[in-house]
N, CA and C atoms of all chains as a GROMACS GRO file, in nm:
protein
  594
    1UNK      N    1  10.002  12.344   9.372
    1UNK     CA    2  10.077  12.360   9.496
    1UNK      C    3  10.178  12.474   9.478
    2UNK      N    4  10.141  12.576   9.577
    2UNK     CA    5  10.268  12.701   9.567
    2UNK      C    6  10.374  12.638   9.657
    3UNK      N    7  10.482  12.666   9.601
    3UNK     CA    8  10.615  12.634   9.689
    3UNK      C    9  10.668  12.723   9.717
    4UNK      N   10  10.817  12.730   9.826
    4UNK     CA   11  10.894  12.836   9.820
    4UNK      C   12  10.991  12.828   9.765
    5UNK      N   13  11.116  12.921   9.707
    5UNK     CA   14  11.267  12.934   9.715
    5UNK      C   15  11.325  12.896   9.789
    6UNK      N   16  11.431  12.849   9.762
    6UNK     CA   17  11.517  12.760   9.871
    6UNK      C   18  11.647  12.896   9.832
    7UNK      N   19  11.738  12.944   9.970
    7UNK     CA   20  11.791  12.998   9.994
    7UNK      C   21  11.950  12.915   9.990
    8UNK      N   22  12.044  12.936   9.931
    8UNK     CA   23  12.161  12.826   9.918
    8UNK      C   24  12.274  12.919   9.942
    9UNK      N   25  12.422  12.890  10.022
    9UNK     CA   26  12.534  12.922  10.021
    9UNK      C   27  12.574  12.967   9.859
   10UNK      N   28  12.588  13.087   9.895
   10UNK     CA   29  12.694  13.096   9.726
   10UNK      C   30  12.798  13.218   9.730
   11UNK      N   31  12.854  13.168   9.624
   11UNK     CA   32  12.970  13.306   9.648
   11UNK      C   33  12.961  13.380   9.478
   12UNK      N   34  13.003  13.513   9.516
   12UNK     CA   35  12.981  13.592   9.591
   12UNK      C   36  12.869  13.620   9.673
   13UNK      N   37  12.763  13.561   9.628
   13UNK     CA   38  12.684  13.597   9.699
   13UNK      C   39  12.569  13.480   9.725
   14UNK      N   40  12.461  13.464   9.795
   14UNK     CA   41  12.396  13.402   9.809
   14UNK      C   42  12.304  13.372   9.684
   15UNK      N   43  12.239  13.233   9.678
   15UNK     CA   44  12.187  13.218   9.550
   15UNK      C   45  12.015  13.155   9.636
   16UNK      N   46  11.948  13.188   9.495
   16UNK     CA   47  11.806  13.135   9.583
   16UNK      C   48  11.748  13.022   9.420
   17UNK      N   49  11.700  12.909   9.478
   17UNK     CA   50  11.646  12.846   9.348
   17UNK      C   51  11.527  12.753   9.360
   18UNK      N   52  11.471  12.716   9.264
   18UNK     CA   53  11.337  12.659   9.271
   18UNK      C   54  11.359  12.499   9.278
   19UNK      N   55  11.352  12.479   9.425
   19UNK     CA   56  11.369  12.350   9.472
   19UNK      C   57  11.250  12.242   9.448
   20UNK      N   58  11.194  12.133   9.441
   20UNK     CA   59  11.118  12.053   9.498
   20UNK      C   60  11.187  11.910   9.589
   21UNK      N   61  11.144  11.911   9.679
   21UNK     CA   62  11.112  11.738   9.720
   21UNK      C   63  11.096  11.627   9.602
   22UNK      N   64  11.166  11.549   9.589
   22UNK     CA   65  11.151  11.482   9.498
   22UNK      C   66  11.168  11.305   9.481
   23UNK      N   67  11.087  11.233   9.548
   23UNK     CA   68  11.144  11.054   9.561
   23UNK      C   69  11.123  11.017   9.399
   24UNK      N   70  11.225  10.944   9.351
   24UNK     CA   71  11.281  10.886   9.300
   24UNK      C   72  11.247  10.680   9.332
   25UNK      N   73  11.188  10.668   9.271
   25UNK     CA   74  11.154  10.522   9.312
   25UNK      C   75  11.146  10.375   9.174
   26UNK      N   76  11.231  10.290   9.180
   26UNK     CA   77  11.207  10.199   9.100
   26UNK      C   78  11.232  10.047   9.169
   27UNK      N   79  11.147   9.983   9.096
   27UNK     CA   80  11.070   9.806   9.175
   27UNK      C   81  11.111   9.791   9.286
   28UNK      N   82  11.055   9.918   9.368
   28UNK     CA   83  10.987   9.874   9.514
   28UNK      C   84  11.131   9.937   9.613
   29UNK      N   85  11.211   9.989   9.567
   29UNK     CA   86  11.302  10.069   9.651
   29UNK      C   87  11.272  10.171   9.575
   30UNK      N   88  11.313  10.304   9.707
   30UNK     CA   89  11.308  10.448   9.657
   30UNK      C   90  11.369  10.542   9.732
   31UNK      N   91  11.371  10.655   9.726
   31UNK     CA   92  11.535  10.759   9.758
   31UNK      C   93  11.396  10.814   9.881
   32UNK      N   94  11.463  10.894   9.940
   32UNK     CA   95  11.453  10.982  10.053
   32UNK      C   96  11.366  11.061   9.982
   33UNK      N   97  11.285  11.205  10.014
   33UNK     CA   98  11.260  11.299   9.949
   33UNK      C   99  11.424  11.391   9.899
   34UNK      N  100  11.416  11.408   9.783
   34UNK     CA  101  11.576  11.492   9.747
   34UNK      C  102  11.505  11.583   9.692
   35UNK      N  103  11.596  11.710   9.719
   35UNK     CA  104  11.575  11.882   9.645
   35UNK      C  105  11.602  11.853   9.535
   36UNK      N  106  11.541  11.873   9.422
   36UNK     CA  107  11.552  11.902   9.290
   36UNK      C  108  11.542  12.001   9.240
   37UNK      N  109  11.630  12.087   9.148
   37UNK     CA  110  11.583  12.172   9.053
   37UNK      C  111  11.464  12.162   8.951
   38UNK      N  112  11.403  12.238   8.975
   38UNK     CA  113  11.292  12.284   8.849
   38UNK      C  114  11.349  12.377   8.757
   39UNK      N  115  11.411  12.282   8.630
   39UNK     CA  116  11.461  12.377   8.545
   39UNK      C  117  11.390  12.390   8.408
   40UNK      N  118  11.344  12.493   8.370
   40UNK     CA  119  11.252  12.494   8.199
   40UNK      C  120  11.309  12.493   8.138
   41UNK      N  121  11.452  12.477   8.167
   41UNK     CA  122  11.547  12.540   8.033
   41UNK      C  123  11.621  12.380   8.006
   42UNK      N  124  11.538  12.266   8.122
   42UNK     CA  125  11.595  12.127   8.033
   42UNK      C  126  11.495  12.079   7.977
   43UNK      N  127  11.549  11.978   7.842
   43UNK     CA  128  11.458  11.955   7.783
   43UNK      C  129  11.436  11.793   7.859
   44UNK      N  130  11.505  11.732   7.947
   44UNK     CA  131  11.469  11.564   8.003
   44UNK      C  132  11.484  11.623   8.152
   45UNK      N  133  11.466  11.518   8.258
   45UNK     CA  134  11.489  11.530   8.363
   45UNK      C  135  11.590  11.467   8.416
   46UNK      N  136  11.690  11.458   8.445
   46UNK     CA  137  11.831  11.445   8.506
   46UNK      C  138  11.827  11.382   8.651
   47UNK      N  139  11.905  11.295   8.691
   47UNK     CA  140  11.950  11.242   8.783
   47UNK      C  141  12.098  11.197   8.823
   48UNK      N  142  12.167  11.215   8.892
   48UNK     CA  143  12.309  11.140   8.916
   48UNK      C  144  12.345  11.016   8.934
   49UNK      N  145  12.416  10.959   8.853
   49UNK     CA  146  12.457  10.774   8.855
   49UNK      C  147  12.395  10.730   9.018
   50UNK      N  148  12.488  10.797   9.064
   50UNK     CA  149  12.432  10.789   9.264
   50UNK      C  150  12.290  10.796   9.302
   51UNK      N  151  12.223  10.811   9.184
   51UNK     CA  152  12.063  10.792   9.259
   51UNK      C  153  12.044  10.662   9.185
   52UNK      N  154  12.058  10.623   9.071
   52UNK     CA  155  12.075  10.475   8.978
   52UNK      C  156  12.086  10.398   9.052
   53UNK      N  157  12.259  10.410   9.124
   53UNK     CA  158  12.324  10.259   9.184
   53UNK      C  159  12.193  10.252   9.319
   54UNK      N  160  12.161  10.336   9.400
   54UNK     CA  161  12.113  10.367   9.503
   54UNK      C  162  11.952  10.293   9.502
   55UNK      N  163  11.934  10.277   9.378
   55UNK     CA  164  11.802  10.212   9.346
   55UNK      C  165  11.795  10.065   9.303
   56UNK      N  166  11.936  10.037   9.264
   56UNK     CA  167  11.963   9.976   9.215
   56UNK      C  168  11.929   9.914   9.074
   57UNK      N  169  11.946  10.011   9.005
   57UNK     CA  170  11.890  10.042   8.837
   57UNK      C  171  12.037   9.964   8.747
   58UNK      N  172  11.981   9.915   8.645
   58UNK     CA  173  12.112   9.847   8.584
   58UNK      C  174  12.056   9.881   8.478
   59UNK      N  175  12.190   9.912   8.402
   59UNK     CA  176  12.194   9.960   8.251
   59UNK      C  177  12.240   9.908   8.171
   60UNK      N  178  12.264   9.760   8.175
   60UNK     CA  179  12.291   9.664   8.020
   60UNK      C  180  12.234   9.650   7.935
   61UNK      N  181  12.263   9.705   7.815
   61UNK     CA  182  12.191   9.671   7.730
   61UNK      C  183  12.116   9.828   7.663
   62UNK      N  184  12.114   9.892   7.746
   62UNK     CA  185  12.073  10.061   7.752
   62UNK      C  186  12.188  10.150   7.636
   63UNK      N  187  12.157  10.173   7.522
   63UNK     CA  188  12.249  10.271   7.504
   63UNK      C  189  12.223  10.439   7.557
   64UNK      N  190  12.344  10.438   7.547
   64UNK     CA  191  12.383  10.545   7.635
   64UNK      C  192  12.317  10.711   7.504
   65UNK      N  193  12.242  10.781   7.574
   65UNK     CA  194  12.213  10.907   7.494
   65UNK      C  195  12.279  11.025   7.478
   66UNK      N  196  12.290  11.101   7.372
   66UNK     CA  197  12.402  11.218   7.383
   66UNK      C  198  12.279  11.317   7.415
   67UNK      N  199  12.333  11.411   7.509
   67UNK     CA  200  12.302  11.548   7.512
   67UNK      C  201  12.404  11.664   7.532
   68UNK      N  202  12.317  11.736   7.504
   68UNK     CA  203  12.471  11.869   7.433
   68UNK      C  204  12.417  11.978   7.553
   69UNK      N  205  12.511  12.009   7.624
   69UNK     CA  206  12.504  12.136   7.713
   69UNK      C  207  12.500  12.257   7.636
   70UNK      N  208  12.488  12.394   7.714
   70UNK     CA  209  12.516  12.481   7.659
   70UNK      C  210  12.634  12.565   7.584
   71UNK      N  211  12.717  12.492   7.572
   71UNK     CA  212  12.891  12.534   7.558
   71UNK      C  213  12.889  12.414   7.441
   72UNK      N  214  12.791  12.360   7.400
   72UNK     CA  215  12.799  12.275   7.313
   72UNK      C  216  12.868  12.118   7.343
   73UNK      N  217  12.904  12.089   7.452
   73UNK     CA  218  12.984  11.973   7.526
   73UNK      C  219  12.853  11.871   7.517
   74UNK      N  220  12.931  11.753   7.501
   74UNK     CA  221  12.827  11.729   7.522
   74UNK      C  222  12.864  11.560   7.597
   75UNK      N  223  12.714  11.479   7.605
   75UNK     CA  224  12.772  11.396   7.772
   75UNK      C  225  12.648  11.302   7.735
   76UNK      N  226  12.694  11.158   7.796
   76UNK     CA  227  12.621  11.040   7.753
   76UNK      C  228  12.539  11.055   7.899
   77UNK      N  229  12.424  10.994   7.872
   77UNK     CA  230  12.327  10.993   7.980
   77UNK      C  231  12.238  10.863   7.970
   78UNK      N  232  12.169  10.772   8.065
   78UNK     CA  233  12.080  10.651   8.043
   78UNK      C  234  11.995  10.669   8.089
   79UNK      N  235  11.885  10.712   7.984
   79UNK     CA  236  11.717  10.663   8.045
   79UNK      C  237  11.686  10.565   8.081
   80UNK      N  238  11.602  10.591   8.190
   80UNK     CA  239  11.534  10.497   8.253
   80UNK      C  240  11.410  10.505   8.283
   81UNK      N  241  11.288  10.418   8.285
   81UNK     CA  242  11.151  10.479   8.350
   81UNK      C  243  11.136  10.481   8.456
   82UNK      N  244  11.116  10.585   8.559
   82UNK     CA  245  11.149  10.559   8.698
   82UNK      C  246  10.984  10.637   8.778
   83UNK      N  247  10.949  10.593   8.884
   83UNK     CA  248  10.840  10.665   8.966
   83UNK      C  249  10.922  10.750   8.989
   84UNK      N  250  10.841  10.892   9.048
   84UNK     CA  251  10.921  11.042   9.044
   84UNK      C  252  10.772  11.046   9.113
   85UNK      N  253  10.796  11.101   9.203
   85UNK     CA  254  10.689  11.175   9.348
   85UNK      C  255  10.737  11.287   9.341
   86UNK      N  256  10.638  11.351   9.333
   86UNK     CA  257  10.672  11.506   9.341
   86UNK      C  258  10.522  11.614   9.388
   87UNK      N  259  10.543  11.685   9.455
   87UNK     CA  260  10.410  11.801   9.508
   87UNK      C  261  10.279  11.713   9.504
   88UNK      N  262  10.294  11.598   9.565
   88UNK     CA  263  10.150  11.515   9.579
   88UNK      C  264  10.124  11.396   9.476
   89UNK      N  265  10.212  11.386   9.403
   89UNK     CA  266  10.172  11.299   9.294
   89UNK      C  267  10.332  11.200   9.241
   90UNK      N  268  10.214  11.104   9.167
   90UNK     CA  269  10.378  10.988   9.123
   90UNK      C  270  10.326  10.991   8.961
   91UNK      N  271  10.393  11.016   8.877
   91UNK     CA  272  10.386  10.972   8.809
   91UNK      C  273  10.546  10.871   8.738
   92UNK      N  274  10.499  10.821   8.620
   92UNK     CA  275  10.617  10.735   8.556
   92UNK      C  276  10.678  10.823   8.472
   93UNK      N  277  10.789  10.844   8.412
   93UNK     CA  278  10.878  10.918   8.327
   93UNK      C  279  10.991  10.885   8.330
   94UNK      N  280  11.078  10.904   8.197
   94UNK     CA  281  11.187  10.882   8.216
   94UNK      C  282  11.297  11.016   8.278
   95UNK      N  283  11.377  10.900   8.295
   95UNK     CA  284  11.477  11.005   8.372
   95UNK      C  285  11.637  10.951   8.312
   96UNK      N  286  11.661  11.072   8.325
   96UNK     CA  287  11.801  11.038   8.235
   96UNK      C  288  11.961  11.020   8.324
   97UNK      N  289  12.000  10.916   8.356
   97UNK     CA  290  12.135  10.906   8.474
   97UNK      C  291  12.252  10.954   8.419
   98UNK      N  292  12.263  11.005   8.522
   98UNK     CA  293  12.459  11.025   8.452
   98UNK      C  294  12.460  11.127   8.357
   99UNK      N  295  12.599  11.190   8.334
   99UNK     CA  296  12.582  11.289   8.223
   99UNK      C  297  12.667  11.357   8.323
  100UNK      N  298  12.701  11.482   8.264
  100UNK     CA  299  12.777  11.637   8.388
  100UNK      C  300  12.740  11.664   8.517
  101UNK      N  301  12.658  11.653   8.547
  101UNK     CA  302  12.533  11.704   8.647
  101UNK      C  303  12.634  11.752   8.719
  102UNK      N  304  12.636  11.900   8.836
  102UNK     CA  305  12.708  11.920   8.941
  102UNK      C  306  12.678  11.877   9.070
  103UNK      N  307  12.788  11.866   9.155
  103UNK     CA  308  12.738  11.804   9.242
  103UNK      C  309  12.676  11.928   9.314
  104UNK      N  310  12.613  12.095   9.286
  104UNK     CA  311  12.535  12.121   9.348
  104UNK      C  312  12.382  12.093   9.300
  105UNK      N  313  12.363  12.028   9.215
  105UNK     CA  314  12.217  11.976   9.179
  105UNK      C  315  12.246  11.855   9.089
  106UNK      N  316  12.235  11.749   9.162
  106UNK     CA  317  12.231  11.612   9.126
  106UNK      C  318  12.132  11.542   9.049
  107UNK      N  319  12.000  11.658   9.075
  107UNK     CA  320  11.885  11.592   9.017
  107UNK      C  321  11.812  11.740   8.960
  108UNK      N  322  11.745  11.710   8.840
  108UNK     CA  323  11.685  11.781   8.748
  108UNK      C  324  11.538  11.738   8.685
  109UNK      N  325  11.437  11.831   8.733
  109UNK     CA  326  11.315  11.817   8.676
  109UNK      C  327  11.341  11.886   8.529
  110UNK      N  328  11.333  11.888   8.441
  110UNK     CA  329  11.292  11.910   8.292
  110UNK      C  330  11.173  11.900   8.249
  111UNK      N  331  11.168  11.980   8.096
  111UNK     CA  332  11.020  11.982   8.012
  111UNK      C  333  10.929  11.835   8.019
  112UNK      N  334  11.046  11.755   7.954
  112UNK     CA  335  10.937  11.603   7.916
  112UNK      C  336  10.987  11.491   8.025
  113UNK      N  337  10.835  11.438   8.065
  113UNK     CA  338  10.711  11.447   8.062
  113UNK      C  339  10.662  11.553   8.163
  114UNK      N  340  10.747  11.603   8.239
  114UNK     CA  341  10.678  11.664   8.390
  114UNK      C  342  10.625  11.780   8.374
  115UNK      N  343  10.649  11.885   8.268
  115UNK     CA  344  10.588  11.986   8.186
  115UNK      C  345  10.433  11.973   8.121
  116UNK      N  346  10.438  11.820   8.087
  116UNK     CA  347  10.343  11.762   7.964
  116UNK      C  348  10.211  11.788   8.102
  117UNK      N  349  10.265  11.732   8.221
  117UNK     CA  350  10.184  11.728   8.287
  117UNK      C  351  10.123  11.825   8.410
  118UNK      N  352  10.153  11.912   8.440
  118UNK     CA  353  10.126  12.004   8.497
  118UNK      C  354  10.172  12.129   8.436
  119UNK      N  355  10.094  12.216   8.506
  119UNK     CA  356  10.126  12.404   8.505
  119UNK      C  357  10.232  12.457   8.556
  120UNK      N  358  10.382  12.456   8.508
  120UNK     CA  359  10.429  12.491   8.663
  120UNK      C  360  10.499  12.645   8.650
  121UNK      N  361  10.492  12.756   8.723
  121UNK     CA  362  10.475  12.897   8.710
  121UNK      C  363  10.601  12.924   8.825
  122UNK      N  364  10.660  13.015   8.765
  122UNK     CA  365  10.803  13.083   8.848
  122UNK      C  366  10.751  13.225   8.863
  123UNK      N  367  10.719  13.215   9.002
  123UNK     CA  368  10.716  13.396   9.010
  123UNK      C  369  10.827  13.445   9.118
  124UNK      N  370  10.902  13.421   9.064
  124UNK     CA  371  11.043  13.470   9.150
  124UNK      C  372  11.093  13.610   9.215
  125UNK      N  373  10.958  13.701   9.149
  125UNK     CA  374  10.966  13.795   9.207
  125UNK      C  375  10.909  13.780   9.390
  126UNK      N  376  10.843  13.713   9.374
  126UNK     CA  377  10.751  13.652   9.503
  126UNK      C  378  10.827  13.531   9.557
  127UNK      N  379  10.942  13.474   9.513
  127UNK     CA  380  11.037  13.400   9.577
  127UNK      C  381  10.936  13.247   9.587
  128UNK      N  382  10.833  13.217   9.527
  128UNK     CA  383  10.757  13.098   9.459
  128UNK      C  384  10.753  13.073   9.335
  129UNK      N  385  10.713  12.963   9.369
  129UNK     CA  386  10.682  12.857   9.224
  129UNK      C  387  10.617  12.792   9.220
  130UNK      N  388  10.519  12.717   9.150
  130UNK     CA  389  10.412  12.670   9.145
  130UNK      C  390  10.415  12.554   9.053
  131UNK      N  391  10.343  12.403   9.121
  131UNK     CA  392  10.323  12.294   9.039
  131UNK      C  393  10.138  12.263   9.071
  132UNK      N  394  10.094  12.269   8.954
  132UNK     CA  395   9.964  12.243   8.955
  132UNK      C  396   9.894  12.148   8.890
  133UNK      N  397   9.904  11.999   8.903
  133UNK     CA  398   9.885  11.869   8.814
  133UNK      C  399   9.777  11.881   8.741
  134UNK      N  400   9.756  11.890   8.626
  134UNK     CA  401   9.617  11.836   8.505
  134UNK      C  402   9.537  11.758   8.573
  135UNK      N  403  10.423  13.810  10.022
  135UNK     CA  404  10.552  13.766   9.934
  135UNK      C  405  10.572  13.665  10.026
  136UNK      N  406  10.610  13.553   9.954
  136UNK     CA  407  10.693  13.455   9.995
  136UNK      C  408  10.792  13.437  10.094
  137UNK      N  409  10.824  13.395  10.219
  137UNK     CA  410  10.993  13.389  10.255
  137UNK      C  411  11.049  13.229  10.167
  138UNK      N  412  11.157  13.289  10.101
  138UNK     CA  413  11.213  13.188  10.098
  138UNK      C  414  11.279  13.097  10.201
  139UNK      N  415  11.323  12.985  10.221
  139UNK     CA  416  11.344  12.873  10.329
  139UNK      C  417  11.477  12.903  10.283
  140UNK      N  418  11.556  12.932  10.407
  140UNK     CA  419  11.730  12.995  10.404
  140UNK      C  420  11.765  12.854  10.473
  141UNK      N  421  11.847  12.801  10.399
  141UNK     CA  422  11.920  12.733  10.400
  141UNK      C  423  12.094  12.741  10.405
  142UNK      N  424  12.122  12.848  10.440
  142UNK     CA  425  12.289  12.895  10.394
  142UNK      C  426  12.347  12.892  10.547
  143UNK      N  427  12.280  12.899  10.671
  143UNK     CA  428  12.354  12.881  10.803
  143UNK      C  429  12.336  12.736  10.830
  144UNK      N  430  12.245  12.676  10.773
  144UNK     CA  431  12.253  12.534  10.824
  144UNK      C  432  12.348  12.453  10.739
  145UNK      N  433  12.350  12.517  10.592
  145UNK     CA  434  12.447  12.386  10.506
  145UNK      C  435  12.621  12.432  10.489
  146UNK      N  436  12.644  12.562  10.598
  146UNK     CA  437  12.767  12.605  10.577
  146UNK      C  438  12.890  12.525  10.596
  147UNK      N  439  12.834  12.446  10.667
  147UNK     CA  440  12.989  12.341  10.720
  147UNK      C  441  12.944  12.193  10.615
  148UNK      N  442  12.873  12.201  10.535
  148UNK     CA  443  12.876  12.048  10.483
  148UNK      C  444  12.873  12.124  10.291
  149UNK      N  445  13.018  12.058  10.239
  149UNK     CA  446  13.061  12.066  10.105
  149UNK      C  447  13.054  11.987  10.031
  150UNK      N  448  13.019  11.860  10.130
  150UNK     CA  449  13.068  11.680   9.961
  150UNK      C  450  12.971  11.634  10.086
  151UNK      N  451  12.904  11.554   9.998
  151UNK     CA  452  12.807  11.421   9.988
  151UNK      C  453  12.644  11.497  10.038
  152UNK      N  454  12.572  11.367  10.097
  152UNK     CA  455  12.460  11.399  10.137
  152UNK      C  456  12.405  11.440  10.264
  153UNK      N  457  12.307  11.560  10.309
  153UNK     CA  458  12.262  11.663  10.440
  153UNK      C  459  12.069  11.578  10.439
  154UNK      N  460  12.089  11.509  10.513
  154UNK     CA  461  11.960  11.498  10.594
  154UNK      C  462  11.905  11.641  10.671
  155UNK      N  463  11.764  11.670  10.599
  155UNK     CA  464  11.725  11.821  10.715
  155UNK      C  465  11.605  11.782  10.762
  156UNK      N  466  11.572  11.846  10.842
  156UNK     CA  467  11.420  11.787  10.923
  156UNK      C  468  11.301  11.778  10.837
  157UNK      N  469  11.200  11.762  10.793
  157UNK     CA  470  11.109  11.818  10.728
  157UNK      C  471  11.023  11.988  10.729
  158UNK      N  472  11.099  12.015  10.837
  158UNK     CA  473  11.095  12.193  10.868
  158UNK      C  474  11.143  12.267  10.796
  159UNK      N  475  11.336  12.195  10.762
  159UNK     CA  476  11.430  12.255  10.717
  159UNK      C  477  11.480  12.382  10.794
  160UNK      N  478  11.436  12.325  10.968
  160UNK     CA  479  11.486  12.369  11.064
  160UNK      C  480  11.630  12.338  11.088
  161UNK      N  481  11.661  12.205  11.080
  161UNK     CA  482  11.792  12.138  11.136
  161UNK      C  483  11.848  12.048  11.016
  162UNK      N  484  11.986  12.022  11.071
  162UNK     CA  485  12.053  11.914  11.017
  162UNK      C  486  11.983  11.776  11.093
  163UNK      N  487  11.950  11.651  11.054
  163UNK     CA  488  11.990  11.537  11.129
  163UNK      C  489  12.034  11.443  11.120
  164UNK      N  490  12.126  11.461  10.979
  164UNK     CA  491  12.236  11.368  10.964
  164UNK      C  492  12.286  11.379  10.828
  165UNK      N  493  12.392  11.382  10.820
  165UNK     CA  494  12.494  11.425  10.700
  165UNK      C  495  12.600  11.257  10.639
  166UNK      N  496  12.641  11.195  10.514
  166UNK     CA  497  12.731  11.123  10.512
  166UNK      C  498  12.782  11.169  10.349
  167UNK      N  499  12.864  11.074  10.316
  167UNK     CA  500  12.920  11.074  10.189
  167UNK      C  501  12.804  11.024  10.094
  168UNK      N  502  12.780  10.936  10.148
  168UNK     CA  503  12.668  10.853  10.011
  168UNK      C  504  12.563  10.786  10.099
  169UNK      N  505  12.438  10.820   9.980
  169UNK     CA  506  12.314  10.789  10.004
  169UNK      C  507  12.304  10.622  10.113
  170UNK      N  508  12.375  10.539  10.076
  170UNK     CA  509  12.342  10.405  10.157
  170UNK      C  510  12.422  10.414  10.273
  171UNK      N  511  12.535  10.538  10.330
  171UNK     CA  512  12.576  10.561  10.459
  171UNK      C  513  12.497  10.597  10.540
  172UNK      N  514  12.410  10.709  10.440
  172UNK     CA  515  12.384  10.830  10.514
  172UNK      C  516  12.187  10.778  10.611
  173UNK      N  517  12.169  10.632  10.500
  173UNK     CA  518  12.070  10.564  10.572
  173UNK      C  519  12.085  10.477  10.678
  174UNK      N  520  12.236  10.425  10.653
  174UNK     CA  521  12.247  10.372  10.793
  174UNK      C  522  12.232  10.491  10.878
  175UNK      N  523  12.278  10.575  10.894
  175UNK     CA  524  12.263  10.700  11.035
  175UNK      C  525  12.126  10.720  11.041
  176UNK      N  526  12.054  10.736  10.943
  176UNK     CA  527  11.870  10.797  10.931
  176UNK      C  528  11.818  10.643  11.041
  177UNK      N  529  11.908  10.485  11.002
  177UNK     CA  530  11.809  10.354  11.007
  177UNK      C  531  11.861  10.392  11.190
  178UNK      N  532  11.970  10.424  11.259
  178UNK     CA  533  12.010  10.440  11.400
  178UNK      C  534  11.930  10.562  11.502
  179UNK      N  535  11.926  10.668  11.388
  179UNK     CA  536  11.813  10.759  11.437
  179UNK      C  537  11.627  10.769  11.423
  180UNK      N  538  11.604  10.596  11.436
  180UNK     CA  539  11.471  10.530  11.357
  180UNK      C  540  11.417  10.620  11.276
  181UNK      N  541  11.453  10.630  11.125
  181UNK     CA  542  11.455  10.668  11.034
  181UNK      C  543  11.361  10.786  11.037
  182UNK      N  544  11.371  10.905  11.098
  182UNK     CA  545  11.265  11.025  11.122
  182UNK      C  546  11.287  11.032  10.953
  183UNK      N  547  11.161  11.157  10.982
  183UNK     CA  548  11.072  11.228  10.840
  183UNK      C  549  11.198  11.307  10.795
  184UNK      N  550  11.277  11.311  10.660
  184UNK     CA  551  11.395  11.374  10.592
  184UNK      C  552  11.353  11.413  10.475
  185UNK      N  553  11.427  11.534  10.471
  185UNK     CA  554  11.419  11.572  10.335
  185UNK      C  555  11.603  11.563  10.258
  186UNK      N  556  11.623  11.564  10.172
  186UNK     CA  557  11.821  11.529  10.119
  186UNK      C  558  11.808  11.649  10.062
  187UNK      N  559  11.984  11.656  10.049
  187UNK     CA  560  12.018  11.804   9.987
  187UNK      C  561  12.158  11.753   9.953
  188UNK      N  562  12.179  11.707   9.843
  188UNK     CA  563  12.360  11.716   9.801
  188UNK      C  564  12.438  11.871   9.863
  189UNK      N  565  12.567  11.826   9.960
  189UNK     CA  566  12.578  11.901   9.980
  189UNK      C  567  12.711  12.012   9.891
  190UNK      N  568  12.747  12.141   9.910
  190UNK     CA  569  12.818  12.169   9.799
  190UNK      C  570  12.886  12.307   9.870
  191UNK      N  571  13.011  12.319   9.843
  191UNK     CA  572  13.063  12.505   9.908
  191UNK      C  573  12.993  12.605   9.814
  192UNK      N  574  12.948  12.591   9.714
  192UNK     CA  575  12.902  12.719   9.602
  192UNK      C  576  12.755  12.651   9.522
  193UNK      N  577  12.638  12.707   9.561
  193UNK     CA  578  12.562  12.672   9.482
  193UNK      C  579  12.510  12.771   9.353
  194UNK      N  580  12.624  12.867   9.351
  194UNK     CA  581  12.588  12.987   9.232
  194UNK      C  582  12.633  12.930   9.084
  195UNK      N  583  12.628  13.020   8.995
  195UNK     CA  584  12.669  12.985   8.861
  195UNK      C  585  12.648  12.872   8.758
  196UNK      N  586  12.530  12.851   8.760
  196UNK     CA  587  12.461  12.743   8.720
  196UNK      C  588  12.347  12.762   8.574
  197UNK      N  589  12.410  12.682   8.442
  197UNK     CA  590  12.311  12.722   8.378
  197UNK      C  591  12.295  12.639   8.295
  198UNK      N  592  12.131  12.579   8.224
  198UNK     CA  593  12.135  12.490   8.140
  198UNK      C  594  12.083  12.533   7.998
   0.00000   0.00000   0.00000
């Protein structure tokens, strides 16, 4: 599936980034379609506490995972296995809650598993991107 | 070439929480603070086809 660039408010100047649609679903509740970043440069896929509570995901018992940003900071996060709909397809993967995330991208596609499983190609010169499932 | 889907005149007035857009990403059709508000407004407007967008004043400078 070719997609487009999503065009976003920014300062100085306008910013353009590789969005998807993305539901978020665990035992039998699930989120809206939400814009997600497609980022290669994470190694998990990211979500905000606010999509957790929203699902109503509970984390007792879960220890909490470190990951280290780029500035070396680094920030506890809780996997979870969650359905993730995305460009036609569901698969299961974990997803990691909580952590820094900004509130201009709340949610983050990453390498593992969603990499494992499709092709997905940035031609940003062409203002697309591409997810193509195995 | 691609057009990218401009989104910067429709999300200019919404900075904090969540932007309901049509499935066009023609329009707004409903904006709140948090996801279980922002479904009551989607459950009053019998929940049309949405896509979400956290909303934000700066979506630049971003890196992982």
């Amino acid at each position: 599936m070719t997609l487009p660039y999503f065009m976003l408010p920014g300062d100085p100047t306008k910013v353009l980034r590789p969005l998807v649609p993305v539901k978020y679903k665990y035992q039998g509740k699930e989120t809206k379609p939400i814009l997600t970043l497609i980022d290669s440069g994470a190694d998990y896929s990211f979500a905000t506490l606010k999509i957790a509570l929203y699902l109503g995901i509970k984390f007792k018992g879960i220890k909490p995972v470190s990951i280290t940003g780029f500035n070396q900071a680094t920030t506890g996060c809780f996997p979870k296995e969650v359905g993730v709909e995305v460009a036609g397809r569901e698969i299961q993967m974990p997803v990691y809650f909580g952590g820094s995330l900004t509130q201009e991208y709340p949610s983050i596609l990453g390498q593992d598993i969603f990499f494992d499983k499709a092709r997905i190609t940035f031609e940003r010169y062409n203002w697309s991107f591409g997810i193509y499932w195995q | 070439m691609m057009k990218p889907v401009d989104l910067t005149k429709l999300l200019k007035k919404y900075t904090s929480g969540w932007v309901a857009l049509s499935k066009d990403y023609k329009r707004v059709v409903a904006a709140a603070e948090s996801l279980e508000e922002l479904d009551g407004r989607l459950k009053k407007l019998r929940n049309p086809k949405v896509v979400l967008i956290s909303a934000a004043p700066n979506y630049r400078s971003f890196i992982t």
